[in-house]
N, C-alpha and C positions, 0 to 999 in steps of 0.2 A: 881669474875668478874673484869676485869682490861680495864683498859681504857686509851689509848696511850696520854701522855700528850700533847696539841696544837695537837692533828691529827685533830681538830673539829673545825671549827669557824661557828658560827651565819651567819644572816642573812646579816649584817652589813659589815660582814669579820673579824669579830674580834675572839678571841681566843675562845672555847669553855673549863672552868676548869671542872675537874673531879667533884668537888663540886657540880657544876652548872646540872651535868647529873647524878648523886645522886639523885639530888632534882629532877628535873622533874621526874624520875623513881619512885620515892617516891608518886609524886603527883598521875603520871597515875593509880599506882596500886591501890592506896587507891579508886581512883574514879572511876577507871573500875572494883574494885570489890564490891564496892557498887552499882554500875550503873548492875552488871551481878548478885544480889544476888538473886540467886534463891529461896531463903527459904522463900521470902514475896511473896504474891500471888498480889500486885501490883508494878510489877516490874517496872512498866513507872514512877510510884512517887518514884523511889530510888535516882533522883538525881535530880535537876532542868534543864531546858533545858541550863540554862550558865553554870553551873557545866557540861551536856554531852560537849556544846562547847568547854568549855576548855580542855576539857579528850581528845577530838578529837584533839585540836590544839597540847597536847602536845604530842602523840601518830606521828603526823606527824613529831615532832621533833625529838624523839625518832627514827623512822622510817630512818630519816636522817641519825643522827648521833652517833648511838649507834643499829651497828650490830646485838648483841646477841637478842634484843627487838625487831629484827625485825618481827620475827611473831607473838608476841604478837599485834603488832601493828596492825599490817596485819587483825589478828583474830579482834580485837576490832571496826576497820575501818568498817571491812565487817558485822560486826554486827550492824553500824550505819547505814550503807548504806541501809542496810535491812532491818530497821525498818524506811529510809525514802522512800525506795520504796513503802512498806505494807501501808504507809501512803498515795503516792503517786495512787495506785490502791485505795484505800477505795475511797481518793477521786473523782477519774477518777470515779464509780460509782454509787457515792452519789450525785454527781455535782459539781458547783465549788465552793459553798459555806462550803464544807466541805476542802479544800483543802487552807489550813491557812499556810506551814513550804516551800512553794515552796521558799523565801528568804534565808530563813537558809539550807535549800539543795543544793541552787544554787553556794553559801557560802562556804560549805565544798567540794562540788566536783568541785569547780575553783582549791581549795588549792589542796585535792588530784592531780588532773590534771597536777596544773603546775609544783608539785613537784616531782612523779613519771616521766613526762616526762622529764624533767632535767637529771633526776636521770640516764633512760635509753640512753638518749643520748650522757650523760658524758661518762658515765661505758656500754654499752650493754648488755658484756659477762658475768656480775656480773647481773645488774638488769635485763636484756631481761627473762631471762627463769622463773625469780624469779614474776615480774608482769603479764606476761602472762601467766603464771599458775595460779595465785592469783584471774586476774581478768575473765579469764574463765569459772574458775571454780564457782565464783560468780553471774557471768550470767547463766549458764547453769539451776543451781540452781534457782534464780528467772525465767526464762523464765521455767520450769516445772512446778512452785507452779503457776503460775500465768497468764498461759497459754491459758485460757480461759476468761479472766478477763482482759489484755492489749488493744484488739479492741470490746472485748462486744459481740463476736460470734462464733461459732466455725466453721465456714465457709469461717473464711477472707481470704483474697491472701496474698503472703507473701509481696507482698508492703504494704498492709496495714499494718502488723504483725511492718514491720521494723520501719513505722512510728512512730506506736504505744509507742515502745521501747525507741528511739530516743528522745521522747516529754517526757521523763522520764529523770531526770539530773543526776541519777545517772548510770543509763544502759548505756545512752549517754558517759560520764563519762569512765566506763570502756571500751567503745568499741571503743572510739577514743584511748585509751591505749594500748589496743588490736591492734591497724591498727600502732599504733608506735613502739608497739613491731616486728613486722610483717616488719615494713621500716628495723630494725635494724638488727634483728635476724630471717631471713626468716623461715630457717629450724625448729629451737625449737618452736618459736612460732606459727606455722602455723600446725606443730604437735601436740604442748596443744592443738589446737581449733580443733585439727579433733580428739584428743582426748577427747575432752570435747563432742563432738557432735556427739560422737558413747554412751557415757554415757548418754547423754542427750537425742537423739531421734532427732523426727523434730522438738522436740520446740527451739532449736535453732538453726536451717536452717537460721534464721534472721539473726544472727551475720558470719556467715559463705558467706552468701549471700553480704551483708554490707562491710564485708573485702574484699571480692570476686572486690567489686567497684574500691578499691584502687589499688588493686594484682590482676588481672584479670586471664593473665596468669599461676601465682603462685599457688592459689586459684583452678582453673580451670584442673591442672593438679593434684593436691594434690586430689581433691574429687573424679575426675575419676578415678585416681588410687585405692582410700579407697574403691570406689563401685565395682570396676572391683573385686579387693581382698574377697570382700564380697559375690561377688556372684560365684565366683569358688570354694573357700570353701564349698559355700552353695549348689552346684551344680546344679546351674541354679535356685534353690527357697528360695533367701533369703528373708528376713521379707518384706512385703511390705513396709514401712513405709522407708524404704533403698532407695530403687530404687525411689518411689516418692521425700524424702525429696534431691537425684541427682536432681531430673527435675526440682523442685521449682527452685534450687540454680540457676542452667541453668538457669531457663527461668527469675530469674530474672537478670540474669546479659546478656542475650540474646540483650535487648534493645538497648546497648552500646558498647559491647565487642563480638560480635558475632562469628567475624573472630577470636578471640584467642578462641572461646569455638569448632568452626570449626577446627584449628589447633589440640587443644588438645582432638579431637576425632577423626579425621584421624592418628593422632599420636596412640592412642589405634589401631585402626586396620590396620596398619601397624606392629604390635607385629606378628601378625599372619605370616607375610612374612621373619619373622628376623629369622628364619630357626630352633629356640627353640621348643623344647618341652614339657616348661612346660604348669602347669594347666591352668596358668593367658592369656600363648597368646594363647591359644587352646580354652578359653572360652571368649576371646575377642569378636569377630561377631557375639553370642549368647548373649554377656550383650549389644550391640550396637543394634539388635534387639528387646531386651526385653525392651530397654530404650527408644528405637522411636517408640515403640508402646504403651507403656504406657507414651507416656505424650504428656499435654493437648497444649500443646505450638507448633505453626505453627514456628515460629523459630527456636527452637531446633532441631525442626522435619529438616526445613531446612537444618542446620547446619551440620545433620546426614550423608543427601543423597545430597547433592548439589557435583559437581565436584565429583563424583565417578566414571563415566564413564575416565576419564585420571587416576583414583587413581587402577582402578580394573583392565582399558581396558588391560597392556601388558598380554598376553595369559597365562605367567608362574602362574602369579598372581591368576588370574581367576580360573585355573587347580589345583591351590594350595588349595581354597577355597573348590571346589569339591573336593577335594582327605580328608576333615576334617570333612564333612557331617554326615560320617557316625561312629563318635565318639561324634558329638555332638547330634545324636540320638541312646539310649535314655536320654544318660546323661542329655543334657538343653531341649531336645522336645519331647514329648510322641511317635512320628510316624513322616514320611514324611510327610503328611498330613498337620499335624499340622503347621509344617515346613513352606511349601507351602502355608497354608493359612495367616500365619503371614507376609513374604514377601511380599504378593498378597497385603494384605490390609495398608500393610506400602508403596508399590506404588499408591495406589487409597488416601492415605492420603497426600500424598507427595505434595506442589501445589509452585508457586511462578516458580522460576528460575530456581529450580534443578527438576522441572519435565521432561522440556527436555532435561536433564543431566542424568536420569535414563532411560526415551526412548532409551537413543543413548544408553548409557552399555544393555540396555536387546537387542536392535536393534543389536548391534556388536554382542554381543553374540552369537544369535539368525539366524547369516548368515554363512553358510559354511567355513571356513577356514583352511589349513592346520594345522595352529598353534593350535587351540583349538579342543581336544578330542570331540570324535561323544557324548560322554555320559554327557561333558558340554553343547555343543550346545541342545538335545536333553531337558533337565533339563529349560535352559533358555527359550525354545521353549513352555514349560509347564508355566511357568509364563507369559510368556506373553500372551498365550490363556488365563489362568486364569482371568489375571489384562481384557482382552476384555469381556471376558465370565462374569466378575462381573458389570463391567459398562453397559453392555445388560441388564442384570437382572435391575439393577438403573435405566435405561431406561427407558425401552419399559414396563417393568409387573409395575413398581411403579408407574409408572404416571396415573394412574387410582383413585388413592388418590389424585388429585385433583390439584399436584404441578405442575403449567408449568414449570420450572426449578429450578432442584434435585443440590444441591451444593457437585460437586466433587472436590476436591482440585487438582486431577489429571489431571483433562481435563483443569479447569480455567489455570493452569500453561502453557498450551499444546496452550491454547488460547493467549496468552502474559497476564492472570490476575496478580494480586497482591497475597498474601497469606492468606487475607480477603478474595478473591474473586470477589474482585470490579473489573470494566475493566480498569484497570492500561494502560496494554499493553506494546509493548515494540518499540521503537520511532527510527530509522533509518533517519539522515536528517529529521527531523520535519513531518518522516510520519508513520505509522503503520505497521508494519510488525509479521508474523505472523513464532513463534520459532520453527515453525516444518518444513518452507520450504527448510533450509539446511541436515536434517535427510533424505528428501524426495531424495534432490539433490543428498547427500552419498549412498543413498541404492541404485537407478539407478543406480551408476557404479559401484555396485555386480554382478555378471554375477552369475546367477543360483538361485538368492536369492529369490523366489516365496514365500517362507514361512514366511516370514519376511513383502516382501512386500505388501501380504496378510491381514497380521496384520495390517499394517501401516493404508492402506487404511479402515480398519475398526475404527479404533481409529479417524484417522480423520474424518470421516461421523459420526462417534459419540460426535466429541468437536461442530459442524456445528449442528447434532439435539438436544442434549443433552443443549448446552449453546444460542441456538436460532440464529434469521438472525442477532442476530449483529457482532458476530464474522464470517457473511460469505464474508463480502467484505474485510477482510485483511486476511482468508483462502484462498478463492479462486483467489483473486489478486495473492498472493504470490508464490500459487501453480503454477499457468500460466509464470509467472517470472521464474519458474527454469526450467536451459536447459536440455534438456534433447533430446537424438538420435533418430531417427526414426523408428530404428527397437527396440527400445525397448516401448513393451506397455502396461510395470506399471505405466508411469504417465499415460497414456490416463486413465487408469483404476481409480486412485485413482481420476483424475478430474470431469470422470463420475459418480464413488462415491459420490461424494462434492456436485455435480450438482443434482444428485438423492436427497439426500437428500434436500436440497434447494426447491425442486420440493414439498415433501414429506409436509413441514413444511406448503408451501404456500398453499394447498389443505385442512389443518387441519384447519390452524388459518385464511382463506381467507382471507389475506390482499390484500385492493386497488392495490396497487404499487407490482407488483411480487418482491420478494425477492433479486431473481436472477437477475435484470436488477438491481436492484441495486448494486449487488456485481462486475457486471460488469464495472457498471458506477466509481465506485470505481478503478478499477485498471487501467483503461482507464486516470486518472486524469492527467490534462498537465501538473503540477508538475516534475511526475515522467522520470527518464532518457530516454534516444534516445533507449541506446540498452537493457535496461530493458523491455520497450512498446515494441521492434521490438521481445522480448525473447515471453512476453506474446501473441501476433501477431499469430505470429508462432502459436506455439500450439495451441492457440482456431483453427485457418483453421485445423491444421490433424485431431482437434477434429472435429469438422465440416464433414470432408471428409470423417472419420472412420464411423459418424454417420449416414451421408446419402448413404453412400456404403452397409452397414448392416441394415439400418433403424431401428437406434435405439431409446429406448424410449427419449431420454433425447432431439432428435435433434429438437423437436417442440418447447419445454420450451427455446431450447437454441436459434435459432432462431428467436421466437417472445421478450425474451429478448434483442438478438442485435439490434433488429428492433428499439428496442425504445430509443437502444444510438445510433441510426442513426445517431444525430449531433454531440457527441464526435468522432464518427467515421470518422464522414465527416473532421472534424477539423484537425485529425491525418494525413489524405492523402496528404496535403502541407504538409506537412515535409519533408524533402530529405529523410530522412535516413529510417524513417519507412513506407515514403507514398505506397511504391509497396507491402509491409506487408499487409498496412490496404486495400487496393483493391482487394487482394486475399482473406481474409476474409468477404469482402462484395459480392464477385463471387459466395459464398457457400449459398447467401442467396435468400432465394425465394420474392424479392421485389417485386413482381406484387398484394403483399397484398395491400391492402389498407393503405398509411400511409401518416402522417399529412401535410398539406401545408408546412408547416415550416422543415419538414425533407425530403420534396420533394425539396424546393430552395438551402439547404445547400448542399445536396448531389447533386444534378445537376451540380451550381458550382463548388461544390468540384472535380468533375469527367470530368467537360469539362478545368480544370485548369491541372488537371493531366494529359490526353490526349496531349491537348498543348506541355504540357512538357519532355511528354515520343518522341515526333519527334525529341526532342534535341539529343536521345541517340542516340551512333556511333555504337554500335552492333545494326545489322538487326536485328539478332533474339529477343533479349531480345525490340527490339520498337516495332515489331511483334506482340509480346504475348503482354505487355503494351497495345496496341491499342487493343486488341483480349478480352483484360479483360475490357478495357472500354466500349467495344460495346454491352459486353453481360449485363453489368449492364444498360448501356444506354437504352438497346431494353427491359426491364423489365421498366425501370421506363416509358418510354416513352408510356407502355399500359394507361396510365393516361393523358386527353385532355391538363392537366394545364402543364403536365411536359414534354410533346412534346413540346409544342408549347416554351417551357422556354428553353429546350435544343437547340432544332433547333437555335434559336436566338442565343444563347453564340456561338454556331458552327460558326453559320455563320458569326457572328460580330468578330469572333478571327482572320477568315483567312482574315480580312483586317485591322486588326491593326497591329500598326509597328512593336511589337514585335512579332508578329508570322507572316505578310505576308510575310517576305522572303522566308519561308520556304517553301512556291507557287507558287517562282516562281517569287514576287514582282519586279518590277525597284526602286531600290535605292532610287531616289526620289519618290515614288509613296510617297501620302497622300492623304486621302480621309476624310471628315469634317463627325465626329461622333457625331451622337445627343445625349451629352450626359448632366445630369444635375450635377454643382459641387455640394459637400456638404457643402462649406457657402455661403447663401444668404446673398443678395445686402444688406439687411435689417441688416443683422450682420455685415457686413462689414462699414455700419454708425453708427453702437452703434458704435465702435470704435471711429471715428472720431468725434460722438457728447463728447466724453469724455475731446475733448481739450477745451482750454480758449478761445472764440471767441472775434478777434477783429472786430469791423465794416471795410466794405473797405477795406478787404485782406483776404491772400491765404486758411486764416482758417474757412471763411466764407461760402468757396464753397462745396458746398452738392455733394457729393462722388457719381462719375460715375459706377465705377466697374470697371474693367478692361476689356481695350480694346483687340477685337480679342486675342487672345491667352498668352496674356504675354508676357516676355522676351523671343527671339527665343532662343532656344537650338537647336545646331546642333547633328543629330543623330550621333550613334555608328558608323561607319564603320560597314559592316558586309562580312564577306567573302559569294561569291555570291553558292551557290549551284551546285552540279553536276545534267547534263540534269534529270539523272536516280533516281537520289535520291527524284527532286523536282516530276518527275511523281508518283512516289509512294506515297509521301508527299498527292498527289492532290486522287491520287485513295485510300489513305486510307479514309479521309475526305469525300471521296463520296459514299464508303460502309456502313462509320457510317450513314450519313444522310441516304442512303436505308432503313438500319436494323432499322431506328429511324422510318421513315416513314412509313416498314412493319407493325408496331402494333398496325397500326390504317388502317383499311380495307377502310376507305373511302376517301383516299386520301388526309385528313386534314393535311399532312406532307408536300407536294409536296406547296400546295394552300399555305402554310406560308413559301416555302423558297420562291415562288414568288412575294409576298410581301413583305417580309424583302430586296429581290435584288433593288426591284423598292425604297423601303426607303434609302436605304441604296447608292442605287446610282444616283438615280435621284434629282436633287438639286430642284427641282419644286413639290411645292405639287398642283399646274393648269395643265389641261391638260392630266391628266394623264390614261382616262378611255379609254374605250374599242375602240370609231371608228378611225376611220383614215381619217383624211380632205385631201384636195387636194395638191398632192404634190407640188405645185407650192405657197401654203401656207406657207411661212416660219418664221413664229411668233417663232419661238420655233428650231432657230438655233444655239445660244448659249446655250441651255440645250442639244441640239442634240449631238452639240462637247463636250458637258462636258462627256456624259456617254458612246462617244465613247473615248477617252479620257480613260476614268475607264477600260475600259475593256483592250485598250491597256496594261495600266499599272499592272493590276491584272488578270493572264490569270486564275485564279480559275475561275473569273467573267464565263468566257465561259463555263468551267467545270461545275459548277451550273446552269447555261440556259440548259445544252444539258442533266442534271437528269432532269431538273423541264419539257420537254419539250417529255421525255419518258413519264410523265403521260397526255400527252394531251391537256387535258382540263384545267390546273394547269398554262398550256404557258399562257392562254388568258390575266391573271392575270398581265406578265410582256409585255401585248401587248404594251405599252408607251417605253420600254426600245428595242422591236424589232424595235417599227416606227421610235424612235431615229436612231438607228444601221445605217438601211434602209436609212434614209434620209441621216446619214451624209457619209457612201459607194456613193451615187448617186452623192453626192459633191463634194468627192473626185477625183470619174473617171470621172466627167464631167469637170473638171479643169486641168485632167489629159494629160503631154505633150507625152505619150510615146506612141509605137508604138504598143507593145504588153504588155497584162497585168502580164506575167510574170515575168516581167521587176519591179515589185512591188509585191515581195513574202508576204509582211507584209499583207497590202490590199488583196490581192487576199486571200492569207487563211484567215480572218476576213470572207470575202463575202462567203466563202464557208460553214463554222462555219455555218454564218446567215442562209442560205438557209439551209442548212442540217437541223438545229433547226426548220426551218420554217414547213420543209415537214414531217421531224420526228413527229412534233405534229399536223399535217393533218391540220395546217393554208392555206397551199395550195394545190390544189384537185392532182388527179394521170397525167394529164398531163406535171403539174410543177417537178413532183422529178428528171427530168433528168437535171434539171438547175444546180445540185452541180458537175454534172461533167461535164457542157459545159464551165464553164468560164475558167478555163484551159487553153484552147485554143482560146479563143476573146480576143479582143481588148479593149480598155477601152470603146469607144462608143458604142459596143454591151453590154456589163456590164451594161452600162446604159441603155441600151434598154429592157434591160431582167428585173431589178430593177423598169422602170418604170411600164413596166406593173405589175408586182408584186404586186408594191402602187395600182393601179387603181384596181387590181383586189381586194385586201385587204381594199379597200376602197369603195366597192362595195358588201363587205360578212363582215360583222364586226366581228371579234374572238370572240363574247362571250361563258361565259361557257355554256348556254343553247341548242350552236348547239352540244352537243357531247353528246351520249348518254353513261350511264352506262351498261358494259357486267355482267353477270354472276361471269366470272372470275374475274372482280376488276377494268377491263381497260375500257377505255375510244374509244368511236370511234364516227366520226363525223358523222349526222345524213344525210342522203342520200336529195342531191339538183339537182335540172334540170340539163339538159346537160351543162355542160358549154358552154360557147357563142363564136364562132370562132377569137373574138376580142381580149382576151384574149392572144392567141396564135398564133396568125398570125402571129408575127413581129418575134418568136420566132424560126417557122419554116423555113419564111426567112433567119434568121443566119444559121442554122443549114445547109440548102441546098446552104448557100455559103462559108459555111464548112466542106463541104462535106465529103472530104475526110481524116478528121479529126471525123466529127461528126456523120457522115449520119448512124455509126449505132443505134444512140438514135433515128431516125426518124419513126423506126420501131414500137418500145417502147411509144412513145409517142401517134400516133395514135393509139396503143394497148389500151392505160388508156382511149381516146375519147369517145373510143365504148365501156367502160364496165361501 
């Protein structure tokens, strides 16, 4: 043995003599063969424990610097280590009272530690291969003898197992040695340890796993590769204890390193594409099968199937897959069968992310295309009936055992759950969305795709019954959100699905609140975008439409649900963009149900604000139907006393507010004083003021008035004034809705409140205002006279609404103060009048006519008067006044109440038959006439005709 002079120095740096490694070699043999004599049967008393330390100490020295000794050293180390592990487990199951050398262990594997690491990091190529062989092999070894004795069971996890090791100083010891050989020397030493751990088994999956933490990647493809190896040789049935002690290593390194264990198993079955044919990439997707189905881990499982529909989807790929099936049965699977079933239940196992990641590969698969063979679509077509056909069975026959929800890992993923199962969900802008609405979105634009979307639709009626009503308001929201064309109706189908079951769930488990109005009220939320709500819109009305054209079952559930987001609904209709959406889906509904105060006010409003707004539009046709769709919901709600009489008001009070009288017809300046109440009282408006610091004797003293008349004036908009044609339509659409409003109450109760609202609304006098008529030469009540004639100038609806309320008869008597006004202030005017003929005054004279016509239309005056609307015409002002006076006298001598008009059969009104009228009456009458003769003399016929009947 030679020994290079000065190659060696100490710790110090000093020289190391030949001498000097004589003698330590001298020393260790002497004491490591007393300390290993085997011939005494108490081998622990061959030395004392300073005598082993220094054996040890000098053994690390030797180790250093005297090559030839190195295995001896090696050998004697691991022979310490091993009897302070042995010691280490006695006392791990003794307790810790037997566990006395944890200093002196701690002691020798610092030294070992920091000396082989050195050593490796100096030299690699020399020490790498040389300690990670050393210290492998010495784990491997105690993890076998002691393998049930490190955590105390033979059940533990291998996190437990790893801990277990770890809390050992000298496992710890070599495995950090192990993870620095592995920095250094990837290749060699990560080949000891998969060499050591093919000799060892799973008991050292721990240190594989452990290294796996540092080397993820490295680790991760070294192991895949040894199992893929093991299982092709073994063709297709290697040892179990293989394939498991894979899944351990995965799942524990799953926690942290996911995406590299993701990597380097897409990497395995990508072997199959790389156009080889050997064993290993031929039994690639038969060991990736074998290995996601036998293990316990939601991770790994993930990791398996996540992203395979982009990894599988190009069609060469897929067709490559099917063209290998029938070599790897029977080689890895007894029959198709088998095949089939394993796929089936590695999809119903599948949950988290990559569930609708495996939907969409069997979904593409599964739909007609050129590129993909009839015999792969066919194949995939079989899985996917299966994965439905298994989760039915889960269903519908299991729940009989007692479980209201069966945990499928397939549907929670389909649901947006976690891999637990928990409702995770999957969050879109801070809101729930549900991972199958874009699968739904892709398979609509398949043309032909029936088979597919047959499936679809059952998978979803199964994640809605199977996982309960909480996943149905982000299903059925989501579902309503994708667009989808009109001729095609796989959504209608799939949403009826969703909607059926919903129904289905609410009938089992009879909850208060239906299901369904809640999954509605859900997708309905103001949150969500303009043209998302306007997508979901849509679709419920065709649904809607389809349902009540076929009377299908769902269209009662779905109806009595929208009814009761009546005020989500109401709310959506201001909106510009989706308000004509949400009115055509309130068109579909049968509102003459019964429904609550509160969803009778909002939707009233809602619908007479809409109305309003649709007279803005410049297309006829599209204000047309607008108006067309307010009236038919108007005439439905208005079958209810509270919601006539609410509508009528909004009606009436809009066409004389400023922003919408123009649209009537208004004068520019018109204003008319609306009784309306603000929303802060006087009383708030002095908590304010009490808030200041009062001085005696000034301005802060003074106790707060309110604000006078109106506030700061504001001048209105300008508004461009109307065409003649446009404002008649404006006025005849308004006065169809009030009919169709007033139809649906037979007794007239429509007519009797616009007449009251005209006299509110335009009479500044609440004195006065009842049924007789005093002497026209009374004129207490000439400035309320000019005010409401005045109104009506300005607002010619005014007349439009007098000449409906005066069709139902008995309904005029109501605004008989607003006719005696009319009346009186006409008689003023042509009694003051300088002109010669009344024509000469077109304003006036149609007013007068209006009046009369109004008069005689509601049989206020008997049949000798109806010829009055077409003689003034032709008089003068002082005949005007002569015809008007007797009018008053006559109308002041028959009072309008509603008691003279009897009730017909048909609905109408007719006044109740009185004595002949009295020739006083009409005297003065016929004198005009016969001194207009030849103008008028053919009403004189007429006139005496009505006398005598």
């Amino acid at each position: 043995m030679e020994v290079g002079p000065g190659g060696n120095v100490d710790a110090a740096g000093r020289g190391i003599s030949t001498t000097m490694l004589l003698t330590e070699l001298d020393r260790f043999l002497s004491l490591a063969l007393a300390a290993t004599d085997k011939r005494g049967h108490s081998r622990r008393d061959g030395i004392s424990e300073g005598d082993e330390q220094t054996t040890a100490e000098t053994a690390l020295f030797l180790l250093r610097n005297l090559p030839p000794a190195r295995p001896a050293a090696l050998a004697f180390l691991a022979h310490t280590l091993s009897r302070q592990v042995s010691s280490h487990m006695r006392g791990f199951s003794g307790g810790e009272g037997s566990r006395k050398q944890d200093t002196q262990e701690e002691g020798l594997s610092t030294q070992l530690e920091s000396l082989l690491s050195d050593l490796v990091e100096a030299t690699p190529a020399v020490w790498g291969p040389l300690v990670s062989q050393w210290a492998v092999e010495q784990l491997g070894r105690w993890s076998v003898e002691w393998a049930n004795t490190v955590v105390g069971r033979g059940d533990a996890t291998l996190e437990e197992v790893v801990a277990g090791w770890l809390s050992c100083g000298p496992a710890r010891t070599l495995a950090a040695l192990t993870v620095a050989c592995v920095a250094h020397d990837p290749d060699t030493a990560v080949a000891a340890l998969l060499d050591a751990s093919a000799a060892s088994g799973p008991a050292l999956d721990w240190l594989v796993a452990h290294v796996g933490c540092s080397f993820p990647a490295t680790v991760i493809s070294r192991v895949l590769s040894l199992g893929l190896r093991s299982f092709a040789s073994s063709h297709g049935r290697p040892p179990e204890h293989q394939l498991a002690s894979v899944n351990k290593i995965l799942s524990h390194l799953a926690d942290r390193h996911l995406t590299d264990i993701r990597r380097g198993l897409h990497g395995i079955l990508t072997l199959t594409f790389a156009g080889t044919s050997d064993s290993e990439a031929r039994a690639a997707v038969p060991f990736l099968l074998c290995l996601a189905v036998s293990s316990s881990s939601r991770a790994v499982l993930a990791a398996v199937t996540s992203g395979l529909d982009t990894l599988l989807m190009p069609s060469d790929r897929l067709a490559a897959l099917a063209n290998q099936v029938s070599w790897w049965v029977p080689r890895y699977f007894n029959s198709h069968g088998q095949l089939l079933e394993m796929v089936v239940h590695l999809v119903l196992d599948t949950g988290g992310s990559a569930a609708p990641s495996i939907l969409h590969l069997l979904l593409q698969g599964a739909s007609p295309t050129p590129k993909l063979p009839g015999s792969v679509t066919a194949a995939v077509k079989r899985i996917l009936k299966g994965v439905v056909g298994e989760i039915c069975i889960v269903t519908y026959m299991r729940r009989a055992s007692g479980a209201n929800r069966i945990h499928i890992p397939f549907l929670v993923g389909l649901r947006g759950g976690g891999l637990d199962g928990s409702d995770v969900g999957i969050a879109v802008g801070g809101r729930a969305v549900s991972p199958v609405a874009s699968l739904v979105e892709e398979m609509l634009s398949i043309p032909g795709n029936h088979t597919a979307m047959a499936q679809l639709k059952q998978l979803i009626t199964l994640v809605v019954v199977q996982q309960g009503p909480a996943t149905a308001t982000t299903t059925l929201g989501h579902l309503l959100q994708c667009p989808a064309k009109e001729k095609i109706s796989g959504h209608q189908q799939i949403l009826s699905a969703v909607i059926t079951a919903i129904m289905v769930h609410q009938i089992t488990q009879s909850t208060q609140v239906p299901p369904l109005s809640v999954a509605l009220s859900g997708a309905f939320q103001p949150n969500t975008g303009g043209p998302t709500l306007l997508l979901a819109l849509n679709n419920l009305e065709n649904l809607l439409c389809q349902g009540h054209k076929e009377r299908s079952h769902i269209y009662p559930a779905l109806t009595e649900a929208l009814l009761i987001n009546i005020s989500q609904l109401s709310e959506l209709i201001n909106n510009p963009i989706i308000g004509t959406a949400a009115v055509r889906v309130l068109c579909q509904l049968p509102i003459e149900k019964p429904i609550s105060v509160s969803h009778v006010l909002h939707l009233s409003h809602a619908i007479v604000f809409y109305f309003f707004s649709s007279l803005h539009e410049v297309s006829l046709s599209k204000k047309i139907s607008s108006i067309g769709r307010c009236q038919r919901i108007l005439a439905q709600l208005s079958r209810s006393s509270l919601a006539l009489n609410l509508i009528i008001r909004l009606l009436v009070e809009g066409v004389f507010r400023p922003e919408y009288s123009y649209l009537f017809g208004a004068q520019k300046q018109a204003t008319l004083e609306m009784k309306e109440v603000t929303s802060e009282k006087l009383i708030k408006a002095n908590r304010q003021f009490d808030s200041w610091v009062k001085v005696p004797l000034s301005h802060t003293s003074i106790f707060h008035m309110g604000i006078i008349g109106n506030g700061r004036y504001v001048p209105p908009r300008p508004t461009k004034p109307l065409a003649k044609d446009v404002v008649k339509l404006h006025i005849q659409l308004i006065l169809n809705t009030l009919s169709i409003c007033c139809a649906a109450q037979a007794n007239g109760e429509g007519a009797s409140t616009i007449a009251l609202l005209l006299v509110e609304l335009l009479s500044p006098d609440i004195m006065f205002n009842g049924f007789p008529w005093p002497e026209e030469y009374i004129k207490f009540t000439f400035e309320r006279d000019l005010a409401i004639k005045k109104a009506f100038d300005e607002y010619p609806i005014a007349w439009a609404l007098l000449e409906l309320v005066a069709a139902r008869r008995a309904a005029l008597s109501y605004c008989s103060v607003l006719v005696r006004a009319l009346t009186a202030a006409l008689i003023a005017y042509w009694n003051t009048s300088p002109l010669s003929v009344a024509q000469q005054a077109p304003e006036a004279l149609e007013a007068t006519q209006y009046l009369l016509e109004v008069m005689v239309t509601a049989q206020f005056l008997p049949g000798p008067f109806r010829v009055l609307p077409q003689m003034v015409d032709a008089l003068a002002p002082f005949e005007i006044v002569c015809i008007l006076q007797d009018v008053w006298v006559y109308m002041r001598d028959h009072t309008p109440s509603p008691d003279r008009w009897l009730e017909l059969p048909s609905g109408f009104h007719q006044r109740a038959p009185e004595p002949r009228l009295a020739p006083c009456y009409t005297e003065r009458i016929k004198r005009i006439i016969q001194s207009n003769v030849s103008t008028l003399g053919y009403l004189m016929s007429a006139m005496i005709s009505a006398e005598q009947d």
